[in-house]
C-alpha positions, 0 to 999 in steps of 0.5 A: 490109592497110597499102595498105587502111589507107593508103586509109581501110579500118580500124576505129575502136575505143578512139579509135584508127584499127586496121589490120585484115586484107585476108583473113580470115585476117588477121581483126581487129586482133589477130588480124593482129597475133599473126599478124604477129609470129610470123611475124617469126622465119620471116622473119628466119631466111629472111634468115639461110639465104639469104648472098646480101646481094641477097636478106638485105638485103629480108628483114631490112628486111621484117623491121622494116617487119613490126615498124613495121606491128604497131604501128597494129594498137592491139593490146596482144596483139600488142605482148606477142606482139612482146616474146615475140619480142625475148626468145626472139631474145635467148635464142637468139642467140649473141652476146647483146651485138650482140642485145641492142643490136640490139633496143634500136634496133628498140624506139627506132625502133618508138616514135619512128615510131609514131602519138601515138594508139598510143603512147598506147594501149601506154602504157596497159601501164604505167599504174599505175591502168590495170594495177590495174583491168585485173588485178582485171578479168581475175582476175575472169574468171580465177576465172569460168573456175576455177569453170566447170572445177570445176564441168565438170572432165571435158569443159569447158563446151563449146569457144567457150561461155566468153563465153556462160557467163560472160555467164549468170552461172551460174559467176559474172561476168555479162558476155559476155566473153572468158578473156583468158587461153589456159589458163583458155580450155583448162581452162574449155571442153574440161576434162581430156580437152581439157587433155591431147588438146592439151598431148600435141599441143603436147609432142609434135608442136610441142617434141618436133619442134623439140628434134629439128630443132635437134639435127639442124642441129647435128650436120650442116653440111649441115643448118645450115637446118633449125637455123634455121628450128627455132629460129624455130618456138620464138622464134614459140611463145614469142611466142604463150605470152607473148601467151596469158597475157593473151589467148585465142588457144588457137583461133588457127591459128597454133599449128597452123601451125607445128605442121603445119611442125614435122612437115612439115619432120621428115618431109623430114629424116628421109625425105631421109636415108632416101633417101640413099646410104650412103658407104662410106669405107676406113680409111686404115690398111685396104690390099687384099688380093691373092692373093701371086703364085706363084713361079717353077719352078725347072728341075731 
């Protein structure tokens, strides 16, 4: 994707130059940069599990370079996805001073190195009049999305109808537009059924597997991976909460792609303590026991 925007291949969009994806997976500007941030943490925790400098060192350089690249996407999704992801590193991290440090010097690097035409594009984030029109817009659209689940509680107005319906102006509104925000999106199209199909998904299959992968690297040494890679699942689902409040990402497949790793990674665990050997310790108090040997016969 940078090789492509190096060459001229972008979009122009808001009066910035947008990196976009080589693959569809990559899709548009923002959807490559939520893509891009949560898989900051795998990357980071790859780096960590491997102790061999010859591979840390690349990796945690991927890392950063990962960071820089989010930044010519010009999404402000993105960058709170970003953010979502320097929080739950600091929340997870042990030593929250060396973090915290740490973090402050990625931001400063990432904002010195970044083009004066994004610069200006996140800026808009702390725009005092920028945030007010943005805020009465989106409640706007947050209220649409109330009035559609109010009127269609049990299954929603249909999953993808939200631009349509709000573009109708029969729930209110009257613009094709998006919810820009991931529970409106949930609440609005799919309706009570829908709210619990996925949140029983997400509880059960994403924070339930996580807390139980965590638990099993700590009470192992041997396992001490597994800790990490869990705990990178969590920082990514932070990332994409944070991200989700002012976007709708609730069809992205990223969440389901670290739900499917969740699983997959606990059935290894799990099947790979089934498959292993039972060791079988004597106490150290234990001695064996023999039969006492007979006594010699005394001749008569």
């Amino acid at each position: 994707a940078y090789t492509g925007y190096q060459s001229g291949s972008f979009t122009h969009t808001m009066g910035m130059d947008r990196m976009t994806g080589a693959t569809s997976m990559g899709g548009d500007p923002n959807t490559l940069a939520n893509t891009i941030a949560i898989s900051i943490p795998f990357v980071v925790a790859t780096a960590i599990v491997f102790k061999n400098y010859v591979y840390r060192i690349p990796l945690l350089g991927m890392a950063v370079g990962m960071l820089m690249i989010l930044g010519i996407t010009g999404s402000r999704g993105g960058f709170l996805a970003a953010i979502g992801v320097l929080i739950g590193g600091f929340v997870f991290a042990r030593n929250k001073f060396v973090t915290a440090f740490v973090i402050i010097l990625l931001a400063l690097a990432f904002w010195v190195t970044l083009p004066g035409q994004y610069q200006a594009r996140y800026l808009t984030l702390t725009d005092v009049d920028d945030l007010n029109q943005t805020s009465t817009g989106r409640w706007e659209i947050w209220k649409t999305g109330i009035q559609m689940f109010i009127n269609r509680p049990l299954l929603g107005i249909g999953i993808g109808a939200f631009p349509t319906a709000h573009g109708s102006g029969a729930f209110g509104g009257g613009s094709w537009i998006q919810p820009h925000n991931f529970l409106v999106q949930l609440a609005a199209e799919s309706g009570i059924v829908g709210i619990f199909v996925w949140m029983g998904l997400f509880f059960r299959n994403v924070v339930r597997n996580i807390g139980k992968l965590r638990r099993i690297g700590l009470q192992d040494p041997s396992k001490r991976w597994v800790y990490t890679y869990a705990t990178s699942f969590a920082i990514s689902i932070i990332a994409l909460w944070v991200a989700g409040m002012f976007g709708h990402n609730l069809f992205r497949f990223n969440w389901y792609v670290i739900a499917a790793l969740s699983v997959a990674m606990l059935t290894i665990v799990e099947r790979d303590k089934q498959d292993s050997p039972p060791t079988s310790e004597a106490s150290s108090d234990e001695t064996p026991k023999t039969a006492p040997a007979p006594l010699p016969r005394q001749s008569k």
